[in-house]
C-alpha positions, 0 to 999 in steps of 0.5 A: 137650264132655266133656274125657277123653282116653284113652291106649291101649297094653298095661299094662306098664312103659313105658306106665305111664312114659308115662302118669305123664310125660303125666299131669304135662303134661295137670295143666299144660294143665288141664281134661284128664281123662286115663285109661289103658286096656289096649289087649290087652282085648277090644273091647267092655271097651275101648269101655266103658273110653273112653265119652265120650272126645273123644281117643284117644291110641294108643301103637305101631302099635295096630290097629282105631282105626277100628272102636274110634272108631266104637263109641265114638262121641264121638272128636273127634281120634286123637293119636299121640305119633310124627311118623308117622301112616302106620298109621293109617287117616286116610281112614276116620276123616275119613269119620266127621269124626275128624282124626289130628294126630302129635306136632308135632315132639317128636322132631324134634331126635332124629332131625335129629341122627341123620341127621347121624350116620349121615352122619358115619359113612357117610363115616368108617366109624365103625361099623367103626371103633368095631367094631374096637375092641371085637373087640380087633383095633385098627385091623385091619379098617378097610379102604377106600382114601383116598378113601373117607373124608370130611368134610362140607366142601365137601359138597352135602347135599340134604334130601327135606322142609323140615318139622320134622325136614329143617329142623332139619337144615338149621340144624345143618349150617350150621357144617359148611361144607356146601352145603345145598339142598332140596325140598319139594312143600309151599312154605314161606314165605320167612322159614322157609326163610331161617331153614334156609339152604337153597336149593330146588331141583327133586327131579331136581337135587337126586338127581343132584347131592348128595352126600349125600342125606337123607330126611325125608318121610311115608309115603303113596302118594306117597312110598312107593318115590319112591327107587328104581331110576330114582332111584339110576341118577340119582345119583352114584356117590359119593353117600350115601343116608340114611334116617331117616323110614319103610323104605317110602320107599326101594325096598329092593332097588332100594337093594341093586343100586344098593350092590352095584353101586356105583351110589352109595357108601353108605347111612344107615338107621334104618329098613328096608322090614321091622321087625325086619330079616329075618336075611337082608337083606343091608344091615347085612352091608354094608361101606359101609352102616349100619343102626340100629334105627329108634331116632333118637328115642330120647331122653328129649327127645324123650319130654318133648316128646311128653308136652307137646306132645300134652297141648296138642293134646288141651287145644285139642279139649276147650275146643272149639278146632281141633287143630294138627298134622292130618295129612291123608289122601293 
């Protein structure tokens, strides 16, 4: 079996970064012969520049990997250094026998401690805070009553998806004195979820009881809009949703009625139904809602990570074993 793998992206400053830090992994793997090509040519000088690849690597929201591993003919595997996988067409590379396996948790950690910060700053208004600070007005602007600002003691935290990044959230929060539940349409084994320490529950429990609320689920057709209208009516009126996983998974205009009439109390989001935001949507306006750029990845962690953990995948594929990570179609 050939042993090239091929990083596709366009040819700039962060690629190149990328591939030099994945180069250095893929010389720890061994027997990868890892090549670089500009993902901006035409179609055909891509298709000649991956002849005989086994894995193609696509850095972003590359389109046409389908039609590109098509042509190229020898694709065994699409790697994606993200945990998402949702832009590409899983169903269409299964037909032709090509599997898709994300980064297998290399960013993980990031965004575990992300959402744990949004929700410490849902509850305390640290945007706000901090806001105020740099507008040089002190404290001035920091309104809200008593009650609207919290600790995470005594909190019910309910995690939508015990995999790598919910159950990482689940062990760092194990010192903040919270009650921690879950649920998950995939049953893990018992040690696993002891090791999280928390307790499963029903999906309709848990939206009603929480009083923060954390997703952490792929986007499909099954999670696409699973936070909407029904689900907000079923919360409680003081409770924070946070989303750090995919815009889509939450009903964004169902989530804006649900603020603007206090229906629940806040929301936690790094990711939005539309990327960048539009000027007009009027979340990040909002008092009680904070909003990041989809960044909670953003450490060179979680960069390290991806180069290693994708350089062993692609080292299994090439000495003929089976890939982790698959990522099924749905």
């Amino acid at each position: 079996m050939s042993n090239i793998a091929v990083i596709l992206g366009p040819d700039n400053e962060g690629s190149q970064i990328r591939f030099k830090e994945t180069s250095e992994a893929a010389e720890k793997v061994g027997g990868i012969d890892l090549r670089f090509v500009d993902s901006t040519q035409s179609l055909d000088d891509i298709v000649t520049q991956c002849a005989g690849a086994v894995v193609l690597l696509p850095t972003g929201h590359l389109k046409g990997i389908s039609e590109l591993v098509e042509k190229v003919g020898t694709v065994k595997l699409v790697q994606t250094f993200s945990a998402g996988t949702d832009y590409i067409d899983k169903a269409g590379l299964a037909e032709m026998g090509v599997n898709v396996s994300n980064n297998g948790g290399a960013n993980a950690v990031a965004v575990a401690e992300h959402a744990i910060g949004l929700m410490f700053s849902t509850n305390r208004k640290l945007d706000v805070q901090i806001q105020s600070v740099k507008d040089g007005t002190w404290m001035v602007g920091v309104e809200g009553a008593r009650e609207e600002f919290h600790t995470l003691v005594g909190k019910k935290i309910g995690i939508v998806g015990l995999g790598r990044i919910g159950s990482r959230v689940a062990k760092r929060l194990a010192g903040w004195e919270c009650e921690l539940v879950y649920h998950d349409v995939i049953e893990h084994d018992a040690e696993y979820v002891t090791a999280t320490g928390a307790t499963k529950v029903s999906f309709g429990e848990l939206v009603s009881t929480c009083d923060i609320i954390t997703l952490h689920v792929p986007l499909d057709r099954v999670t696409e809009h699973m936070i909407s209208d029904r689900e907000f009516e079923m919360m409680k009126p003081t409770a924070i949703l946070i989303n750090t996983c995919r815009g889509p998974v939450v009903d964004e205009s169902a989530l804006i009625r649900a603020l603007e009439s206090k229906s629940i109390f806040a929301a936690g989001l790094d990711v939005t139904e539309i990327e960048p935001i539009e000027a007009e949507n009027p979340l990040p306006k909002m008092s009680n809602v904070v909003v990041t750029p989809h960044l909670a990845t953003r450490a060179i962690e979680s960069e390290w990570n991806a180069a290693q953990f994708t350089m062993e995948n692609v080292g299994r594929v090439v000495r003929g074993e089976g890939a982790e990570w698959i990522v099924k179609p749905v």
